[in-house]
N, C-alpha and C positions, 0 to 999 in steps of 0.2 A: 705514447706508442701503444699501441692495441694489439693483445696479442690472438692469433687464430688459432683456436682448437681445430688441430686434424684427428686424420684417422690411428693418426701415429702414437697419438695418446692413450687413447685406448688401450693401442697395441702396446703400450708402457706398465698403464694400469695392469693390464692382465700377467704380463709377466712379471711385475711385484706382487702378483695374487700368488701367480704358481710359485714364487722364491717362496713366500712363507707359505705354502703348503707343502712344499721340500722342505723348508725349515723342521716343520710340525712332524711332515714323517722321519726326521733325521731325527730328531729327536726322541722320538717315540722308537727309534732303531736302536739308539744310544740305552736308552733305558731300558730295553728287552733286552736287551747284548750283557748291560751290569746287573740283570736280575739272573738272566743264566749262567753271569762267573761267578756270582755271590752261590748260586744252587750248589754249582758244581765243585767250587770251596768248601763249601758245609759238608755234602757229602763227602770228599775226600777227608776233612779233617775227622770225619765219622770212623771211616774206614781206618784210620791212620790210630785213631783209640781203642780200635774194637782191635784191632789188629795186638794192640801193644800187650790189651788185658789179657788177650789169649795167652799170648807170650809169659807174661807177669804168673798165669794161671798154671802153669808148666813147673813153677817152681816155688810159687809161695801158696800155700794151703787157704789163708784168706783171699785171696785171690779166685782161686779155685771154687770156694763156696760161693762170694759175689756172683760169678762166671755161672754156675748152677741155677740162683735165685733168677737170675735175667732171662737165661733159660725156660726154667719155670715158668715166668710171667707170659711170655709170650701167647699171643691170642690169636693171630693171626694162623690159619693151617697152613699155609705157605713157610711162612717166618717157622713155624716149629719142624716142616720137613729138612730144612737146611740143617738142622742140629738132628736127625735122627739117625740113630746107627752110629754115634760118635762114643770116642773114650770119655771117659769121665770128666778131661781138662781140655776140650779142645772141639 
């Protein structure tokens, strides 16, 4: 039995091309989507420590002084406006 290549084939070929190029960009959708929950994880658990130390800084004196040195370091003029004009623990 012999068999005939039609046009149909092609038209097969192609659209197994375009599956795995849906494939490729699903994938590549998939891995942007769990790089921006991973960001967005980090940062909240960021927030969630800075948050606590404040807290912790309110009522323990080491605390307080870590809270200050951090302070300190900061280099960014940005980063240092957010702490300007503040009490001493907070």
């Amino acid at each position: 039995m012999v068999k005939i290549i039609t046009a149909n084939t092609s038209k097969k070929q192609t659209k197994r091309v375009r599956t795995a190029t849906q494939e490729a960009a699903q994938a590549e959708l998939d891995a942007t989507r769990a790089a921006t929950a991973a960001r967005r994880q980090d940062t909240r658990r960021k927030v969630v420590i800075g948050g606590a130390l404040m807290a912790l800084a309110d009522r323990d004196p080491v605390a307080t002084q870590m809270l200050e040195q951090l302070k300190a370091n900061l280099t960014r003029p940005a980063d240092k406006a957010l702490f300007e004009g503040e009490d001493d623990n907070g």
